[in-house]
C-alpha positions in Angstrom: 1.1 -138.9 0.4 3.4 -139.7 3.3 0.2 -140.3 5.4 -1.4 -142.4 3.0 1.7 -144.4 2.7 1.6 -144.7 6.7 -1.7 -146.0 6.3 -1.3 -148.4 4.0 1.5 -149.7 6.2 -0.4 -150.2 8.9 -3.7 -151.2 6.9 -1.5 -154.2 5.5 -1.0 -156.3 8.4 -3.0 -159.8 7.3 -2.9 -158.9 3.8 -0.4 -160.0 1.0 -0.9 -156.6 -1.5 -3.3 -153.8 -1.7 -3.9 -151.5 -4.8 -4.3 -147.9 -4.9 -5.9 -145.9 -7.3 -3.9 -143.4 -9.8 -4.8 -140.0 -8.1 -6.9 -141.2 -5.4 -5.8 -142.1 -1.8 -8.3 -144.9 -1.1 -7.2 -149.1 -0.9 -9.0 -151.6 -3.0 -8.3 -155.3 -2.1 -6.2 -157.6 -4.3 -8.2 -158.6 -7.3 -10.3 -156.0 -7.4 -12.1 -155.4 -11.0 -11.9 -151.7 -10.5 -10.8 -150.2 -14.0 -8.0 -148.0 -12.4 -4.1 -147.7 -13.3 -2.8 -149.6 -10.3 0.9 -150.2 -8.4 1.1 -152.8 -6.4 2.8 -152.2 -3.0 4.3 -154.9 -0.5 4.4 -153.1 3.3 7.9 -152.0 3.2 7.5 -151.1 -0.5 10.7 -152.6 -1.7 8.6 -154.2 -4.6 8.5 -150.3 -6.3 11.4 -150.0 -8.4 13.1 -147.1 -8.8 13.0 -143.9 -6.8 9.5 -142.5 -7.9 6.7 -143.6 -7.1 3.8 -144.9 -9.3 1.8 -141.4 -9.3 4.8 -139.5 -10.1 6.4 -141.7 -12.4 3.3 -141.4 -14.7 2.8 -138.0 -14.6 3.9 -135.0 -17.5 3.8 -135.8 -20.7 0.4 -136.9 -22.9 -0.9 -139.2 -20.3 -2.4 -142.2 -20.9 -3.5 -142.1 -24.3 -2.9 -145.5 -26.4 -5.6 -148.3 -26.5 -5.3 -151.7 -27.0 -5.5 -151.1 -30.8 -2.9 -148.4 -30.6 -0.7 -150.9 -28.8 -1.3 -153.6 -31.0 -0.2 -151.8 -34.2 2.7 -150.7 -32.0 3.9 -154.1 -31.0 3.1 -155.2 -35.3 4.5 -152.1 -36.5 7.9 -152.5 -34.2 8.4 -156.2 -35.1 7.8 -156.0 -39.1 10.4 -153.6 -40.0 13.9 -154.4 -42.0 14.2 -158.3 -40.7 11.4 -159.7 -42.6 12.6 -158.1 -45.8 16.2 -158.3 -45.6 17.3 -160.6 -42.8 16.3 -163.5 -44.5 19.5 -163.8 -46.9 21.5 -163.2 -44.5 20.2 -166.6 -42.4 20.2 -168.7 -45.1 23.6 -167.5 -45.7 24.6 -168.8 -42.4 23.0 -171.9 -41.6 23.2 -173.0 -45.2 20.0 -174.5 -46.3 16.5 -174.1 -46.4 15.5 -176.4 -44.1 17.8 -175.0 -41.0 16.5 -171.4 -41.9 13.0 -171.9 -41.5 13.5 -174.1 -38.5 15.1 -170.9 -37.0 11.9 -169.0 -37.8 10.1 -171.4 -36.0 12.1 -171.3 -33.0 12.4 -167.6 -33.1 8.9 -167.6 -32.7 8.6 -170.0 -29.8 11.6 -167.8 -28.1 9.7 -165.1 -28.9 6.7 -166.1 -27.0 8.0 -167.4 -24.3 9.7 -163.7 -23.8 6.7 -162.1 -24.1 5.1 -164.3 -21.4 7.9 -163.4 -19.1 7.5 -159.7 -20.1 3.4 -160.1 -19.7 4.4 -161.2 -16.3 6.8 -158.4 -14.8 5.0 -155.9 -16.9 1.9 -156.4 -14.9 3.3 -156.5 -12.0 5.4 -153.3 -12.4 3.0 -151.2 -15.2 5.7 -148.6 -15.8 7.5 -146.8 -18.8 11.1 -148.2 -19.1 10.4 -152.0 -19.7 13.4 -154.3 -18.6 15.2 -151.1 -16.8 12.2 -151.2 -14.5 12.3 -154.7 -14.2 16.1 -155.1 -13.6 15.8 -152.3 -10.5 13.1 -154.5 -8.9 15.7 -157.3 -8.5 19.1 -155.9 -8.5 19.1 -153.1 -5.9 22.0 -153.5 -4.7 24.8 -152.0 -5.3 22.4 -149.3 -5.8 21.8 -147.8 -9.1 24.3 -150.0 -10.9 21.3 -152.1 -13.0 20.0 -149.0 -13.8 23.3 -147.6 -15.2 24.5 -150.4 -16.9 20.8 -151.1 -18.9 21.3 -146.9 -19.7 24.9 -147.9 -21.4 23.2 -150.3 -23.7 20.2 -148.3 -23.8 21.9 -145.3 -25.1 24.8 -146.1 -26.8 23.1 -148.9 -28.9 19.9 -147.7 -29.2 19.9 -146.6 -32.5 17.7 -147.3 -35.6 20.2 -146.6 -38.3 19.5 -150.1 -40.2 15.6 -149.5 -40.7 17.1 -146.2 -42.3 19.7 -147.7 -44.2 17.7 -150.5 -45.4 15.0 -147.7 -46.7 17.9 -145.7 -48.6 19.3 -149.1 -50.7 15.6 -150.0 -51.6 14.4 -146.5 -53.0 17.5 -146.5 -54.9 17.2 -149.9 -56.4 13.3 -148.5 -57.2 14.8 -145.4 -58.7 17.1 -148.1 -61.0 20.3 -145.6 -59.1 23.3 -147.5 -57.8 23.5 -147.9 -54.7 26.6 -145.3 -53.9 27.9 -144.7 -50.7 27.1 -141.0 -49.7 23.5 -141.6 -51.3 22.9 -144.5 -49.3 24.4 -142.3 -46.0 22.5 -139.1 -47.3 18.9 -140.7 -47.6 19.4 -142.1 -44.5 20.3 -139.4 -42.4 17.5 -137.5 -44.4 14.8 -140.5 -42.6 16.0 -140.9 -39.3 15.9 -137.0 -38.6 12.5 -136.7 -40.0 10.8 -139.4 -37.9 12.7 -137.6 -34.7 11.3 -134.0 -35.7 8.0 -135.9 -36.3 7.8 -137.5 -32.7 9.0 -134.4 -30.9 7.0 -131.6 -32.2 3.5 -133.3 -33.5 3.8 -135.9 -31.6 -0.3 -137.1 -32.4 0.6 -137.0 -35.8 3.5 -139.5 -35.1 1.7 -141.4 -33.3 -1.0 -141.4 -36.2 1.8 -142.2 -38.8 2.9 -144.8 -37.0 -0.7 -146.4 -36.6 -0.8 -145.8 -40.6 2.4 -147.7 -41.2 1.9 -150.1 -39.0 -1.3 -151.1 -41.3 0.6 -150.5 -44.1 3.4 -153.0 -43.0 0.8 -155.8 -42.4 -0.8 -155.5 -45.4 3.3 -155.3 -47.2 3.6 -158.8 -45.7 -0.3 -160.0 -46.8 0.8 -158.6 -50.1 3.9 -161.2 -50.5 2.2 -163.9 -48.7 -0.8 -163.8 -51.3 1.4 -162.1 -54.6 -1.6 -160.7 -56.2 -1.7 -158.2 -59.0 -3.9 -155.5 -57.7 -4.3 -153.7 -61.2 -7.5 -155.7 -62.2 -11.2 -155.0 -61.1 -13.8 -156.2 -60.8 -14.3 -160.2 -62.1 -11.4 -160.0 -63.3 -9.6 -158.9 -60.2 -10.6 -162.4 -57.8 -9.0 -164.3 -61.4 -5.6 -162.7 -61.6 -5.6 -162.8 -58.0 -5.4 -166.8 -57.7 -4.1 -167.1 -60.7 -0.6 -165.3 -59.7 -0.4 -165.7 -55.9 2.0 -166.3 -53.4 0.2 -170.1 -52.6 -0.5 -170.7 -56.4 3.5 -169.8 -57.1 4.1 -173.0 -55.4 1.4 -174.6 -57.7 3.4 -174.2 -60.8 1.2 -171.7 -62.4 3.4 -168.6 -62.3 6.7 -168.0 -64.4 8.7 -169.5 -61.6 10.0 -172.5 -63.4 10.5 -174.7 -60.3 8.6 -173.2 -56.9 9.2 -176.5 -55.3 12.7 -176.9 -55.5 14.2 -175.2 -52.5 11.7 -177.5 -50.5 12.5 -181.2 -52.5 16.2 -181.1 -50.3 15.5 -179.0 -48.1 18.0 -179.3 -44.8 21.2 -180.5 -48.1 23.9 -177.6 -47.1 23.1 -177.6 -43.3 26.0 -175.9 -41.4 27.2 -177.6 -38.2 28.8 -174.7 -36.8 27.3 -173.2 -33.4 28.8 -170.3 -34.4 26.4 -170.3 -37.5 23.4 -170.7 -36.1 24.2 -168.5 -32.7 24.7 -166.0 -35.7 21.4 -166.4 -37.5 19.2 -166.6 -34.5 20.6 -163.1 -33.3 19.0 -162.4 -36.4 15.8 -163.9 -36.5 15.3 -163.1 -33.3 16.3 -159.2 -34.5 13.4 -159.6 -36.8 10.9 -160.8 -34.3 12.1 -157.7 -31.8 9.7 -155.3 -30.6 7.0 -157.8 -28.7 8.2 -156.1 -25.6 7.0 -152.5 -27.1 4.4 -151.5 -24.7 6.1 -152.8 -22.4 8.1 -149.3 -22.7 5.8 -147.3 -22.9 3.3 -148.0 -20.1 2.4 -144.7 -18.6 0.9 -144.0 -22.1 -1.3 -146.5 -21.9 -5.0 -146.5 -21.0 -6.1 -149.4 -18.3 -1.9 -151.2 -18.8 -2.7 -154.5 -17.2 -5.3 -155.5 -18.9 -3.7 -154.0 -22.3 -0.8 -155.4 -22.2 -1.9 -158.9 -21.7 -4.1 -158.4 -25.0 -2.4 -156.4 -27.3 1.1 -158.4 -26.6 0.4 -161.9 -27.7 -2.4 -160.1 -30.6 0.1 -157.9 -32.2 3.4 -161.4 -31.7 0.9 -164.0 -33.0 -0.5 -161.9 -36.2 3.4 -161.1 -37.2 5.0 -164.9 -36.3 1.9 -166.3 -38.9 2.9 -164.0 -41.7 6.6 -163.9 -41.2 6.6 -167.6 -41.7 4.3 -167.7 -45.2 6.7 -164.6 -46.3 9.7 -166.9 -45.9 7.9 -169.5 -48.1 7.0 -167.1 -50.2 10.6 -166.1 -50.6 11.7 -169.6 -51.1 9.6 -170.9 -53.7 10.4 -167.5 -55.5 14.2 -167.7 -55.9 17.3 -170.2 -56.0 19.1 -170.3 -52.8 22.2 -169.2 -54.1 20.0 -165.9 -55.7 18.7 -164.8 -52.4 22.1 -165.1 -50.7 23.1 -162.8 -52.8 20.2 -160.4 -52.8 21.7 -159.6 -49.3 19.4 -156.9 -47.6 16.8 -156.6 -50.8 15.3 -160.1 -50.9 12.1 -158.7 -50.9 13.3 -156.6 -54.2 14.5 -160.1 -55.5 11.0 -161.7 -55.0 9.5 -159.2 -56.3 11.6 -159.2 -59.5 11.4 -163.2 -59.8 7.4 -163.1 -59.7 6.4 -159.8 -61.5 9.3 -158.8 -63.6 11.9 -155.5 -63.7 9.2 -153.0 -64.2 7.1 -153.9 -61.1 10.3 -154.4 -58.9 11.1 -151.2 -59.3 7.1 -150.0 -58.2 6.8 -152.7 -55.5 10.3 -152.1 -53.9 8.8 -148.6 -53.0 6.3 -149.7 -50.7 9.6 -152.2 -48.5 11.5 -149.1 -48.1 8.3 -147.5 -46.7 7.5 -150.5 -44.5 11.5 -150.4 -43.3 10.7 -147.4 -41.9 11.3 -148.0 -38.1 9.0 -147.2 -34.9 11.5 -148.0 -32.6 12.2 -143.9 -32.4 8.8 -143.6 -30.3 9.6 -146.7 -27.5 13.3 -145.5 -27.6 12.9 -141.9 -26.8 10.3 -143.1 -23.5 12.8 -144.9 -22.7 15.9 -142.7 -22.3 13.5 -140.1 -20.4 13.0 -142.4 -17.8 16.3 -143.2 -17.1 17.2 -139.4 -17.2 14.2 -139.3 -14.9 15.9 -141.8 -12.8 19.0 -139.5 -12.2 21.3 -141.5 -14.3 24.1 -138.4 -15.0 24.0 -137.0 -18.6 25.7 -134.1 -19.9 23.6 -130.8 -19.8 21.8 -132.2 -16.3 19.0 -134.5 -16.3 16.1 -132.0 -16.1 16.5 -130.9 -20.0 16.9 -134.9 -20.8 13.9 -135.8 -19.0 11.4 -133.0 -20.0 9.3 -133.1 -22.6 10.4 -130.1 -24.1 9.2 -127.7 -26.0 5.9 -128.8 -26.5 5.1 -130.3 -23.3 4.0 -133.4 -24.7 6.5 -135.5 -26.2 10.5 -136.2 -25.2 12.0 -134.1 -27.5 15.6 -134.6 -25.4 14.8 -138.1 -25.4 14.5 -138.4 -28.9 18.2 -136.4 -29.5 20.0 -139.0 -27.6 18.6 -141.7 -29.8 19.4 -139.5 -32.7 22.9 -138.9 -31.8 24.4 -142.7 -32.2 21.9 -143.7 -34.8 23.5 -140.9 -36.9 27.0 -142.0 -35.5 26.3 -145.6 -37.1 25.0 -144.5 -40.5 28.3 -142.6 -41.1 31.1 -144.4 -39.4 30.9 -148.3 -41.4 30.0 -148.7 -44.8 26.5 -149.9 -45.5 27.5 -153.4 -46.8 29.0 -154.3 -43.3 27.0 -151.9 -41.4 23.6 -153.8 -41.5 25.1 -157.1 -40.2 27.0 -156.0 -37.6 24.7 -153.7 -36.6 21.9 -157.0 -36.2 24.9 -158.9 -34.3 26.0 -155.8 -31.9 22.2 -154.9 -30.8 21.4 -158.7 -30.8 24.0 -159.7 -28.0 23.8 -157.4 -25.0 20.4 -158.0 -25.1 20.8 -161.4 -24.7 22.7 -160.8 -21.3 20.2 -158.3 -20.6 17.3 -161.1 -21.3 19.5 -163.1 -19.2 19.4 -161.0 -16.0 15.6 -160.3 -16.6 14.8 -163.9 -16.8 16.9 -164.9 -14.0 14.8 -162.1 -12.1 11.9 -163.5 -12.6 13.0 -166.8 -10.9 14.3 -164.5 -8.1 10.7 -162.5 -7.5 8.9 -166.0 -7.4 11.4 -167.5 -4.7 11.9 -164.0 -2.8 8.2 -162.2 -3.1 6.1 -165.0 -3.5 2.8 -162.8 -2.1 3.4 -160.0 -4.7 0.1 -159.5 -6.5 0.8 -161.4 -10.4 -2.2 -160.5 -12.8 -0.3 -162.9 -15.2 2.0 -166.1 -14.4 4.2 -167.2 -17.1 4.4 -171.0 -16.9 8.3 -171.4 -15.2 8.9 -174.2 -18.1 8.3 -171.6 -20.7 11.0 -168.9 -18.9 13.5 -171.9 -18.4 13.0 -172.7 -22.0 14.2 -168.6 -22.8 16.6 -168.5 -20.1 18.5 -171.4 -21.9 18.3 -170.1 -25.1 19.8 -166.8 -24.0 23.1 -169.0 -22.3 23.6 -170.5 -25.6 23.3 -167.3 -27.3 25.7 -166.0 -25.2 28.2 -168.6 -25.7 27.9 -169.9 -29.1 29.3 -167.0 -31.1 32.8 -167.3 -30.0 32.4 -170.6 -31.7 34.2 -170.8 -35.0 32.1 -170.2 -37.7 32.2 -172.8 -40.7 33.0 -170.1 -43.5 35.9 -169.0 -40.9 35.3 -165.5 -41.2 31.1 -164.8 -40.3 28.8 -162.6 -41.9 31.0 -159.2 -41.1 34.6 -160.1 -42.9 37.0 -158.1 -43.0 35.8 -157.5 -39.2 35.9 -160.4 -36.9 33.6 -162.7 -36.7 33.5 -162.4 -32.5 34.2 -158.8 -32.5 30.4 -157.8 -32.2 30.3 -159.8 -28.9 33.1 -158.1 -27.4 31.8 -154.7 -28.7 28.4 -155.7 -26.6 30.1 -156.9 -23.4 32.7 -153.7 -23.9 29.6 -151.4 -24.0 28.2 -153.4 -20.3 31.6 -152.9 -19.1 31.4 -149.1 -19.7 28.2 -149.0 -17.7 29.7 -150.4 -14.5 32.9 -148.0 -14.7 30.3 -145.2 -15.2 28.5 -146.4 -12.3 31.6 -146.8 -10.4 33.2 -143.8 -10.9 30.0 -141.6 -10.5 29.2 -143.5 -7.2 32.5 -144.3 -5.7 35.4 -143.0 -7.0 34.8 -139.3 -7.1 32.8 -139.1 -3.9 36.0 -140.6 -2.4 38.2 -138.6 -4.0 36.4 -135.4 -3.7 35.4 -136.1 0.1 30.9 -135.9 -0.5 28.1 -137.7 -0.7 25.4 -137.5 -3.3 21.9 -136.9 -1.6 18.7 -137.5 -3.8 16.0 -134.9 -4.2 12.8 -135.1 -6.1 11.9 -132.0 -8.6 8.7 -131.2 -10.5 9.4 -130.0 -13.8 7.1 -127.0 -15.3 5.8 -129.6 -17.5 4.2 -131.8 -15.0 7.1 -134.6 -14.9 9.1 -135.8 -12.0 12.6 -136.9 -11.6 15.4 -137.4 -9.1 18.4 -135.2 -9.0 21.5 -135.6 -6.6 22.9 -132.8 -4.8 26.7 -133.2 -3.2 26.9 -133.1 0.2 30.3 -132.2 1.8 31.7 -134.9 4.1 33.3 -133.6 7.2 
C-alpha cells in the first residue's frame, strides 16, 4: 500500500486528483465512469480525513449492502418519525397562528434542501461512514483530533432516540383508552428502545428489513391523513367513501367538520413577534425534517455511494417535504387551533378523533405509535463505531466499541452507547417536559455543528479548489443555510413572548446552555486527554493501526515515555 501510495505521488505531478479503485492498486483519471467505490486523493493526501484510509475505513462489518432503494426508505423512514405527528402543536403553540406555522414548514423545507445540497457535496467528495465527523476532520485538523472529540461529545451524549419511544408509549396508551401514567409511559418506552437495539445488533438483515417495512409503512401513515379515506369498503363502494370522506374533501365541507376552512379565513391573526418564538419552533420543524443527512452516515454500507447518495438524498427529502406540508393542512382544517395546542404530542390522535370519531381514534392511533418508531438506532450506532474507530478514548478501550461484536456484522458496542443516554433521558424528566426539551437540546448543537460544517465548505472551495467535486452545491444556497444556522444560534436567548417557552418550569434558555455545556465538555476531554495528562505524566501518545478478528480497522494510542 505504501508503494502504491508512492506511486500515486509521483504519478500526480500535472494532475489535480486521481481515483483508485476499492481493493485494487490501479489509477483511473478524474471523471472516470468506472462503477467503483472511490477516495479521492490530493498528492500529499491531506484531503483524507481521519487516520484510516479509504480501504481500511470500509472494511469489517456487512460491506456494502444498501441500494439506492434501501437508502431512500432510510432517508423517508429517518425523517417521518415523532415530528410530523406531534411536533405540530407544539409550533403552533409558539409562533401563534396558522399562518406563521405553515410558513415555518415551508422554510424548514427550503433549509432543509439547501443542507442536503451541502451534505451531497462533502459526502461525495469524502464517501465515508461518520457524516459531518468526517467532514469536520477534513477542515479542522488542527489542533489535532479536537473536531473529532468535540462532534463525539454531542454524538454520544445526545444521541439518543428516547422521544420516538416516548411518543410511541403515550399513543398506544391513548389507543388502549389507559391514562397516560408516568411509569407506563417510562416502562413502554424502555421496553421499545431496547428492542430495536437487540434487533440491530444480533439480526441485523432483519433490522434492516424492518426498517425498510416501516419506512413504507410511515409513508403510507402520512398518505393515509393527507387523503383520510375509510379503508373498510370494497369494491364500488370503496373509490365512493373514499372521496367522499378525504383529507382534500374535509376542506370541501362534506365531512362532520363543521368549519374546515376556518383556521385558513385569518390565518397569520395571533402571530408572535418574538425571535425567541420562532428560533424555538424552527428547532422544531427542522427536528421533524432531520434525517436527510442519513446515508450520509452510513456510507461504507452503501453499494456504488456517489452516485447513491446524489439520488436517494433529494428522492427520499422531496417525497417527505410534499406530504408533511398536505399533513399539516390536513391537521388544520381538522381541529380548532386552540384544540391542537392542546393535543400537545398526539395531534395526530386529535385528527383522527375530529374526522372518524372515538372508536376509530383509538384503532388509527395504533398505526402513529408504530410510525414513531425511530430509525435513528441504525445511523447512530455507525456512527459511534467510527469515532471509537478513530481512537476517540472510551471506557473499556476502543477495540470492544468499534467491533462489530458478536456477530461480526453489525455494531453491537455501538448500539450500547446509544442505548445508554437514550435510557438516561426516558427516566430522568417527566414525559410532559421531556419531549420538548429534548427537540430544543438535540436541535441546538447541531446548529453549531451545521455551522462549522457549512463554514467548511466555504473553506474547501477557497483552500482545495482542484479537489475532485462529483456534486457542487450552488454557494447561494450554503449562504442561505449558513445564515439560518447564525440566527438559530442567537435567537433563543431572545425573550420569548409567553415569558417562560415551551419547557416551564425549566428555563426557557436552559436547552442552549445544556448544548453549548455538552461542546464545552468535548474540548476539556480533548484537552485533558491530549495535553494535560501527557504533561503531567511526562509521555506522548503514539498511534498504531490494529485489525480486529472481525475484519475492521481502527487506531489505538500507545504511551510513549518522554525522557
Amino acid at each position: 500500500m505504501e508503494t502504491f501510495l508512492s506511486t500515486l505521488t509521483r504519478a500526480r505531478a500535472g494532475s489535480d486528483a486521481f481515483i483508485y479503485t476499492d481493493g485494487k492498486h490501479d489509477l483511473k483519471e478524474k471523471g472516470s465512469d468506472a462503477d467503483v467505490d472511490v477516495e479521492i486523493l490530493t498528492a500529499d493526501h491531506d484531503a483524507t480525513p481521519g487516520g484510516l484510509t479509504f480501504q481500511e475505513d470500509t472494511a469489517g462489518g456487512m460491506g456494502r449492502h444498501l441500494g439506492i432503494f434501501s437508502c431512500t426508505l432510510l432517508i423517508v423512514g429517518r425523517i417521518i418519525g415523532t415530528g410530523i405527528f406531534s411536533t405540530p402543536a407544539s409550533i403552533l403553540g409558539s409562533v401563534g397562528s396558522v399562518g406563521a406555522s405553515l410558513m415555518l414548514w415551508v422554510l424548514g423545507f427550503a433549509l432543509s434542501f439547501f443542507g442536503l445540497f451541502v451534505w451531497l457535496e462533502l459526502g461525495t467528495m469524502f464517501p465515508r461512514s461518520g457524516g459531518e465527523k468526517v467532514y469536520l476532520e477534513a477542515v479542522y485538523k488542527k489542533p489535532k483530533y479536537l473536531a473529532t472529540v468535540i462532534f463525539a461529545a454531542n454524538a454520544i451524549l445526545l444521541g439518543f432516540s428516547a422521544s420516538g419511544c416516548l411518543v410511541f408509549a403515550q399513543n398506544i396508551l391513548i389507543s388502549a383508552g389507559h391514562s397516560a401514567d408516568l411509569w407506563v409511559v417510562r416502562g413502554i418506552a424502555l421496553g421499545v428502545i431496547v428492542f430495536t437495539t437487540a434487533l440491530h445488533g444480533f439480526t441485523p438483515r432483519l433490522g434492516i428489513y424492518l426498517m425498510n417495512v416501516l419506512s413504507i409503512f410511515k409513508v403510507f401513515i402520512l398518505l393515509f391523513i393527507v387523503v383520510t379515506g375509510q379503508l373498510h369498503l370494497l369494491y364500488a363502494n370503496f373509490l365512493l367513501n373514499f372521496a367522499m370522506n378525504s383529507g382534500w374533501v374535509v376542506l370541501s365541507g362534506k365531512t362532520k367538520i363543521k368549519d374546515p376552512h376556518f383556521n385558513f379565513v385569518h390565518a397569520f391573526s395571533g402571530s408572535s413577534h418574538s425571535g425567541n418564538d420562532y428560533a424555538t419552533a424552527t428547532f422544531k420543524v427542522l427536528y421533524a425534517y432531520s434525517g436527510w443527512s442519513s446515508v450520509n452516515a452510513v456510507m461504507n454500507n452503501v453499494k456504488h455511494p456517489i452516485r447513491t447518495l446524489k439520488i436517494a438524498g433529494p428522492l427520499g427529502l422531496g417525497l417527505t417535504s410534499a406530504l408533511y406540508l398536505l399533513a399539516n393542512i390536513s391537521y388544520f382544517s381538522a381541529a380548532t387551533k386552540e384544540d391542537i395546542v392542546k393535543s400537545g404530542d398526539t395531534v395526530a390522535s386529535l385528527f383522527f378523533k375530529n374526522v372518524f370519531g372515538s372508536q376509530a381514534q383509538k384503532a388509527l392511533t395504533v398505526f402513529v405509535a408504530l410510525s414513531a418508531i425511530g430509525i435513528q438506532t441504525f445511523t447512530i450506532a455507525r456512527v459511534n463505531q467510527e469515532l471509537a474507530k478513530e481512537g476517540v478514548p472510551l471506557p473499556y478501550g476502543n477495540r470492544f466499541w468499534a467491533s462489530n461484536w458478536p456477530t461480526g456484522k453489525a455494531p453491537w458496542p455501538g448500539l450500547i452507547l446509544h442505548l445508554i443516554p437514550s435510557i438516561i433521558v426516558i427516566i430522568a424528566p417527566p414525559p410532559t417536559v421531556a419531549y420538548p426539551f429534548i427537540l430544543d437540546v438535540e436541535g441546538y448543537p447541531q446548529q453549531i455543528i451545521n455551522l462549522f460544517v457549512v463554514l467548511g465548505l466555504f473553506y474547501l472551495r477557497w483552500k482545495e479548489p482542484l479537489l475532485h467535486r462529483p456534486f457542487k452545491v450552488w454557494l447561494p444556497f450554503a449562504a442561505l443555510f449558513l445564515a439560518a444556522a447564525v440566527f438559530l444560534l442567537v435567537s433563543p436567548f431572545l425573550r420569548p413572548s409567553n415569558g417562560v417557552g415551551d419547557t416551564p418550569p425549566l428555563p426557557y434558555y436552559l436547552y442552549c446552555f445544556v448544548g453549548i455545556g455538552v461542546m464545552f465538555f468535548g474540548v476539556a476531554y480533548w484537552a485533558i486527554w491530549r495535553v494535560v495528562l501527557p504533561r503531567v505524566f511526562g509521555y506522548e501518545l503514539e498511534p498504531e493501526k490494529v485489525e480486529l478478528s472481525d475484519g475492521t480497522f481502527l487506531t489505538t494510542f500507545s504511551r510513549r515515555k518522554v525522557e
